[in-house]
C-alpha positions in Angstrom: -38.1 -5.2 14.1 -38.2 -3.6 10.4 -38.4 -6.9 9.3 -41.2 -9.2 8.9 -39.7 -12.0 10.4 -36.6 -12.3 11.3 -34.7 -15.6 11.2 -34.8 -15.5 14.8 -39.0 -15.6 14.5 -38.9 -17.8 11.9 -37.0 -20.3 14.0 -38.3 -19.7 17.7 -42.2 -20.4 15.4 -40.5 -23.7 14.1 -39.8 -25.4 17.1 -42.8 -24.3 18.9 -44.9 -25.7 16.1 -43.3 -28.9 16.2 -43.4 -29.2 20.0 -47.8 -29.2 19.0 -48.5 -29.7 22.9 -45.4 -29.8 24.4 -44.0 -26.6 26.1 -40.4 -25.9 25.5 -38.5 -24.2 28.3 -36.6 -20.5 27.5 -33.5 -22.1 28.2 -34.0 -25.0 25.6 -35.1 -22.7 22.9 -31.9 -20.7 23.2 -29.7 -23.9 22.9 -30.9 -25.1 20.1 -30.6 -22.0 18.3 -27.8 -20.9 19.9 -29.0 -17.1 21.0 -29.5 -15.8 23.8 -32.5 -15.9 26.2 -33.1 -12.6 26.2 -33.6 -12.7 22.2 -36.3 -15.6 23.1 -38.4 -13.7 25.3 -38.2 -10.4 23.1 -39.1 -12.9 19.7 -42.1 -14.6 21.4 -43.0 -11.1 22.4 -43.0 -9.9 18.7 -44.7 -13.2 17.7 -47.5 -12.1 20.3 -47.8 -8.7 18.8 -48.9 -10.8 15.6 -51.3 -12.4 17.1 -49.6 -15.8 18.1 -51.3 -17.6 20.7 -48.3 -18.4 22.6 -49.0 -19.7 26.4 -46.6 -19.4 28.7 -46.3 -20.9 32.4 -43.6 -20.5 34.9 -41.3 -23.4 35.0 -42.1 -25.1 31.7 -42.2 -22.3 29.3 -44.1 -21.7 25.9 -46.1 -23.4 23.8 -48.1 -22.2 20.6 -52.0 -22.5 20.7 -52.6 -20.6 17.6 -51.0 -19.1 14.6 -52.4 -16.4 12.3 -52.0 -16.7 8.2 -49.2 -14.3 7.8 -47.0 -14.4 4.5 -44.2 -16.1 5.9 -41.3 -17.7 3.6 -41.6 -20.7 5.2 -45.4 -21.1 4.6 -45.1 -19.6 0.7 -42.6 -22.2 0.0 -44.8 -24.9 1.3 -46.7 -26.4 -1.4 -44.9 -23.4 -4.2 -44.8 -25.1 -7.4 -42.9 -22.9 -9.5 -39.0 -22.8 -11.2 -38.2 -19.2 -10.6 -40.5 -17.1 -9.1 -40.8 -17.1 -5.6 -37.9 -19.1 -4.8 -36.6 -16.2 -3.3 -39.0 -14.5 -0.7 -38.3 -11.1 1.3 -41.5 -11.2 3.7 -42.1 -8.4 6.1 -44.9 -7.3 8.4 -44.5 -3.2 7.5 -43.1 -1.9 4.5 -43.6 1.4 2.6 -43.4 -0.1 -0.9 -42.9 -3.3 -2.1 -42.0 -2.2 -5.2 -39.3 0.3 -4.3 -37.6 -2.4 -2.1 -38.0 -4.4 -5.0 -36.4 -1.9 -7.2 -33.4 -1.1 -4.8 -32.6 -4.7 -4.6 -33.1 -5.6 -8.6 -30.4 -2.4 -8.5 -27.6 -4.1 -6.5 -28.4 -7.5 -8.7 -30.7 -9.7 -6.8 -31.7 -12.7 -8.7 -35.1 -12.7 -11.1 -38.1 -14.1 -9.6 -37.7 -12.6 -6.2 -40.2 -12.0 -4.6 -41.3 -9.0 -1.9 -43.9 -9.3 0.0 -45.8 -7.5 2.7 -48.7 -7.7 5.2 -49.0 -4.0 5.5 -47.5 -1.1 3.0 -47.5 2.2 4.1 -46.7 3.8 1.0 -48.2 1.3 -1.6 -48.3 3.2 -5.1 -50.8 2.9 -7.7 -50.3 4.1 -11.3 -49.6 8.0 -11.7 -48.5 8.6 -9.0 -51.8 7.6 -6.7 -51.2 6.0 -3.5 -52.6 2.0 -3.1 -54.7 1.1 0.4 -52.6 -2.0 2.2 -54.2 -2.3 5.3 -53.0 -5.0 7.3 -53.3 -8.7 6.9 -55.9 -8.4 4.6 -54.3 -8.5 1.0 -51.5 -9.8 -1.2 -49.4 -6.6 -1.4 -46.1 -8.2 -3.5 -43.2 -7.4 -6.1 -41.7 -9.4 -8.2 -38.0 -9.1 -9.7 -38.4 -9.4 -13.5 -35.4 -9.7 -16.1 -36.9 -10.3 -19.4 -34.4 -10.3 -22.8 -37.2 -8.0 -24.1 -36.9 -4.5 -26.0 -38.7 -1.9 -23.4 -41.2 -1.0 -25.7 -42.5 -4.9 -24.8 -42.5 -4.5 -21.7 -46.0 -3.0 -20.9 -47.4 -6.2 -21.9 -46.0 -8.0 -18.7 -49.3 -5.7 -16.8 -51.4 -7.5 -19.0 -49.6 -10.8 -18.3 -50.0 -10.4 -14.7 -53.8 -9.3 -14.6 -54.9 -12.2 -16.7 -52.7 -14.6 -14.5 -55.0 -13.0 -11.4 -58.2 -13.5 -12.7 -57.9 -16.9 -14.1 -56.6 -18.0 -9.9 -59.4 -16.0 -8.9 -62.1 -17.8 -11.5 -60.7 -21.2 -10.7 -61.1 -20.5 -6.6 -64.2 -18.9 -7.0 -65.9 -19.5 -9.9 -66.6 -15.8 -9.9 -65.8 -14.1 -13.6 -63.1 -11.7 -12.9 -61.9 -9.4 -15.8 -58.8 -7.3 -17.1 -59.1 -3.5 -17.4 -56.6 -2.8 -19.6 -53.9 -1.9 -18.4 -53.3 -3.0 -14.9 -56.6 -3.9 -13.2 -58.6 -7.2 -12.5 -62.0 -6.0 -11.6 -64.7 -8.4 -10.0 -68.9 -7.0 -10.8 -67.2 -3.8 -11.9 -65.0 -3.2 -9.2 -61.1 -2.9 -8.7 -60.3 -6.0 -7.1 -56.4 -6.2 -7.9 -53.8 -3.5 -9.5 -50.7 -3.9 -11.7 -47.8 -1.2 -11.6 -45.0 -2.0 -13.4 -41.6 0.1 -13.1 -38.6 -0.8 -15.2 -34.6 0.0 -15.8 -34.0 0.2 -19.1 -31.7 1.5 -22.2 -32.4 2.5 -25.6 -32.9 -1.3 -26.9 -32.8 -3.3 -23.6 -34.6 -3.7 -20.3 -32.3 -4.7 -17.7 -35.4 -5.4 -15.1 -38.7 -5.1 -14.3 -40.5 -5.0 -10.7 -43.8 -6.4 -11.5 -45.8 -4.9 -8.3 -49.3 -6.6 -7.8 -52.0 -5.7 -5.2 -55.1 -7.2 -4.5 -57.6 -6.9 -1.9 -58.6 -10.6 -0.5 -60.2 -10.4 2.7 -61.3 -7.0 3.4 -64.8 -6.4 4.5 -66.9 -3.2 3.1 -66.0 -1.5 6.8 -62.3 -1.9 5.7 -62.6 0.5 2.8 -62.2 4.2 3.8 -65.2 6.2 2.5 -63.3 7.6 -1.1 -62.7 3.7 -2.2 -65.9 2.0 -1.3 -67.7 2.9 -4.3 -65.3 1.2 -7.0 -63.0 -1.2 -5.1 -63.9 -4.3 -3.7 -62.3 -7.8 -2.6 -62.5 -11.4 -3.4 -64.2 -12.0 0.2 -66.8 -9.1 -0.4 -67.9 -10.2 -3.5 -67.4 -14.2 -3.1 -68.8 -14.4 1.0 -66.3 -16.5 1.7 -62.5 -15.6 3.2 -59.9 -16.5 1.4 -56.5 -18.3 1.9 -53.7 -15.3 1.0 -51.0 -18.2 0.4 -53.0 -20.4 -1.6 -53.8 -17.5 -3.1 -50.4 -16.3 -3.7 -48.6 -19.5 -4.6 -51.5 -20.2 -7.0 -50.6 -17.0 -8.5 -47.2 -17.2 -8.9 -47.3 -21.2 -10.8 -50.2 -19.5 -13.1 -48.3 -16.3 -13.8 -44.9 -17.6 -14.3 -46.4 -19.8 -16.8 -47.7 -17.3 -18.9 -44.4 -14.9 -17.9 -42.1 -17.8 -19.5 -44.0 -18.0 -22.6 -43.9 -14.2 -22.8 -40.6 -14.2 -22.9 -40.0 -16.7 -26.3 -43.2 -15.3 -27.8 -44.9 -12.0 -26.5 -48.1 -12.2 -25.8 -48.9 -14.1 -28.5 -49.9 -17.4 -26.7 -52.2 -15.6 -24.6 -54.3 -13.5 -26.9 -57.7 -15.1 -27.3 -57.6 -15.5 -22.9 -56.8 -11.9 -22.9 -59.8 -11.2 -25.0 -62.3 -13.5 -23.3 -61.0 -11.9 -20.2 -61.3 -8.5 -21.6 -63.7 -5.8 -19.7 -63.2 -3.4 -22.2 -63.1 -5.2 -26.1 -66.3 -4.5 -28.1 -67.4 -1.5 -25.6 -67.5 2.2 -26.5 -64.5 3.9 -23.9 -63.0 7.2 -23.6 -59.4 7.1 -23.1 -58.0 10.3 -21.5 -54.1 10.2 -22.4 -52.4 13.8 -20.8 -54.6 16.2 -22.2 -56.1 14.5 -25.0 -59.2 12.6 -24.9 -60.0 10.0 -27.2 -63.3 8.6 -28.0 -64.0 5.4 -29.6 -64.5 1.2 -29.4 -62.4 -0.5 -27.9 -61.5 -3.4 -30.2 -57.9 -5.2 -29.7 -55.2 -5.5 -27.4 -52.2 -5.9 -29.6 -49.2 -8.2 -29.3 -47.1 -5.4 -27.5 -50.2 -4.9 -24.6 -51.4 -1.8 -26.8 -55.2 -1.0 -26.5 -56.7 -0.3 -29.8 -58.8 1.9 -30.4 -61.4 2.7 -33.1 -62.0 6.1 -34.0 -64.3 7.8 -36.2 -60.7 8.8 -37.3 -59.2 5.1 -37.7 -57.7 3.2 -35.4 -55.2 4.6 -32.6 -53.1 2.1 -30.8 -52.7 3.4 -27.2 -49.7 2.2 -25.1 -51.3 4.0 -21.8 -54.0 6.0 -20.3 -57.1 6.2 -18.2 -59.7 4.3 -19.5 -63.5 4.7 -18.9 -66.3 2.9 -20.6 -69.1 5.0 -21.6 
């Protein structure tokens, strides 16, 4: 099964967690959902292979003992507090990219605020081109289906808009002090904790979407981190000693972001500009900005109303739309 969880899994889980200590025969199961038996057993099979505590005994059937956090619609929906985003969820165990699901779907017209989510990508994509680490059950590894009546050149500023969203959840869970790295990380003591890529469709003077792709590592442990990452990424667990709750998490996330996402809209980031500096990692710090083969080397000393870094140079200032920031 491709698919995280298909309605057949989504129901079978229903009824077993209403039955709480009651078993519920194979036959029964099937009647009130009207499939077949066979599509029981196989579902409580997959359910298993998730780590569902399902018992079964011969002659009364199953009952559920214990159930994993996974990122079901059902449980994101729960207590989600929000007008558009994350009404609609796509939620699957394995994906390759969230975002280029996303993107298919924003293609054929799918409705803004969807939302893509997965507990594992196999191809998760950083910015240029780098690949994303989405181990299993461990992060929030999401899309989100954008259409902002914005000119493209705006657009950029949405990565901003999505990193400060994620470090103000993660400062009012933890109390920790999480930061933006302009453009598209949220660090925690330093260290990548979360990641921003943001792909659009869009013509000379309109964007006609924008998948808003945001990953960021929760519960992972330091043994969780292959050997080339564990010296500048960490997660929210790591750093804070606690585990975390990926759908309080995630539905936190989506009420604080679509917040600042609706203001965006009507003003830019205007509204958010003092946060974005308080949240800032890089404002008042000498950087070195590599962007293709030029190297620029200055302070960093706004982010502009369009999500521009600028820069000053011993030359003057340089307003920087992208690039690979590092602070000296």
């Amino acid at each position: 099964m491709k698919r995280s969880m298909q309605v057949a899994e989504e129901e079978v889980l229903a009824l077993l967690q209403k039955s709480k200590r009651t078993f519920l025969s194979t036959r029964e199961i099937s009647e009130r959902l009207g499939v077949h038996p066979y599509v029981v057993y196989q579902t409580v099979k997959e359910l298993r292979r998730w780590d569902f505590k399902i018992l079964s005994e011969r002659g009364k059937g199953y009952r559920l003992l214990e159930a994993p956090e996974l990122l079901l619609p059902v449980e994101i929906k729960r207590n989600l507090k929000t007008k558009i985003l994350g009404k609609n969820v796509l939620s699957y165990r394995t994906l390759g990219s969230t975002n280029q699901l996303g993107f298919r779907l924003a293609e054929s017209g799918v409705g803004e605020g969807t939302l893509v989510v997965a507990d594992e990508q196999t191809k998760g994509r950083g910015r240029m081109g780098r690949g994303w680490y989405s181990p299993p059950k461990l992060g929030l590894w999401m899309s989100l289906i954008l259409r902002p009546d914005i000119p493209p050149f705006k657009a950029p500023g949405l990565s901003i808009c999505a990193g400060l969203a994620l470090a103000q959840v993660i400062k009012a869970l933890t109390g920790m002090d999480a930061k933006i790295k302009w453009p598209n990380d949220c660090l925690l003591n330093g260290r990548k904790v979360g990641g921003i890529l943001l792909e659009l469709s869009a013509e000379l003077d309109r964007t006609n979407f924008v998948i808003a792709g945001i990953g960021v590592n929760v519960n992972h442990l330091p043994s969780d981190f292959p050997t080339k990452l564990s010296t500048h990424a960490t997660s929210i667990r790591m750093e804070w000693g606690k585990e975390v709750s990926r759908i309080k998490l995630l539905t936190l996330f989506l009420k604080k972001f679509e917040a600042i996402y609706l203001d965006f809209k009507k003003k830019g980031l205007t509204p958010q500009r003092q946060l974005i500096k308080r949240f800032s990692s890089l404002l008042g710090k000498k950087v070195t900005v590599k962007l293709g083969k030029e190297k620029i080397e200055g302070v960093a000393q706004d982010i502009d109303d369009n999500g521009s870094l600028v820069v000053r140079t011993r030359k003057g200032e340089r307003t920087l739309r992208g690039g690979e920031v590092t602070v000296v």
